[in-house]
C-alpha positions in Angstrom: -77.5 -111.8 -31.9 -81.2 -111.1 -30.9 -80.7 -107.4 -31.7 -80.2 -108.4 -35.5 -82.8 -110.6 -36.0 -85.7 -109.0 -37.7 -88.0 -111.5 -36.4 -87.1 -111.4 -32.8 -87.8 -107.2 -33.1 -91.1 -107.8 -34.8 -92.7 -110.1 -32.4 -91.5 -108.2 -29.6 -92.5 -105.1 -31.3 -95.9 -106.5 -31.8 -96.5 -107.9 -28.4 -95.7 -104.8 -26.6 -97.8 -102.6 -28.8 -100.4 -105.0 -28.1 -99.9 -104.8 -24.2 -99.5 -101.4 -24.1 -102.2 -98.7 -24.0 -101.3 -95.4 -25.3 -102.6 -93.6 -22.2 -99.9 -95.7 -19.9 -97.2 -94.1 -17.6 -93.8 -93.6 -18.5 -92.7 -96.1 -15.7 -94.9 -98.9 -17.5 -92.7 -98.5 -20.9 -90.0 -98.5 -18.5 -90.9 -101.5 -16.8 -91.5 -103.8 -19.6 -88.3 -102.5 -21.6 -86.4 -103.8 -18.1 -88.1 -107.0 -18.0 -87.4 -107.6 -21.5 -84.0 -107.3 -20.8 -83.7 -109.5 -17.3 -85.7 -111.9 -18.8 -83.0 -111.9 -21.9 -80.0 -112.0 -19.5 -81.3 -114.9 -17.4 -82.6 -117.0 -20.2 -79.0 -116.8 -22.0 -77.3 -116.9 -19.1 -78.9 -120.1 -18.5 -78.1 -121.1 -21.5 -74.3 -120.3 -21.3 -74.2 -122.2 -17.5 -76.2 -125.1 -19.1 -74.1 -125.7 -22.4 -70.8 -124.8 -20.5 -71.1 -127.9 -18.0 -69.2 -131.0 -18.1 -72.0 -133.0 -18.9 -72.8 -131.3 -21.6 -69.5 -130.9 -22.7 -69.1 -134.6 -23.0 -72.3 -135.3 -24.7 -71.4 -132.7 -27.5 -68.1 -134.0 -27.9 -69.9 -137.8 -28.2 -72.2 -136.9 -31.0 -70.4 -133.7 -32.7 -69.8 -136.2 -35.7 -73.2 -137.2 -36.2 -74.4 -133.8 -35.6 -72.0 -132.5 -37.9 -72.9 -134.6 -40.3 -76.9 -133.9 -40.0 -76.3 -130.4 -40.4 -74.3 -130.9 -43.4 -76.5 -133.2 -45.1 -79.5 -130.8 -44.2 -77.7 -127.8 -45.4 -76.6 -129.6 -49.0 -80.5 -130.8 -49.4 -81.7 -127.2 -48.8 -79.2 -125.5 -51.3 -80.1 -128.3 -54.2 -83.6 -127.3 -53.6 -82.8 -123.6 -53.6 -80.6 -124.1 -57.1 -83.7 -126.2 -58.5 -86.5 -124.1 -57.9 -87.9 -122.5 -60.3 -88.0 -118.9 -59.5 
């Protein structure tokens, strides 16, 4: 899902070129492009292993109305305001 956000790219994109000299090794471009990608793993691993837990579990299924319902409200605000601006 990362891979087709345009925003995710950019700021990555922009970060590295910042970071990154254009006299440096090979093995530096190769070294950030692997942490990129452990750091990517672990942080949505986390996520899965958090968010897959019984707690969690329980607390989603407590408030998945009300959530639901947030969303839904939010999401029908923002489309009348996207219908009633003037373009």
């Amino acid at each position: 899902m990362h891979l087709t956000n345009p925003k995710a790219i950019l700021s990555w994109t922009a970060i590295i070129a910042l970071g990154l000299r254009p006299d440096a090794p090979v093995a530096i471009v190769y070294a950030i492009i692997i942490g990129c990608l452990l750091i990517s793993l672990l942080i949505n691993q986390g996520y899965a292993i958090l968010f897959s837990s019984a707690p969690m579990i329980a607390g989603y299924r407590r408030i998945r109305r009300r959530a639901e319902a947030c969303l839904a409200a939010f999401f029908a605000f923002a489309s009348f305001k996207l219908l009633t601006s003037q373009l």
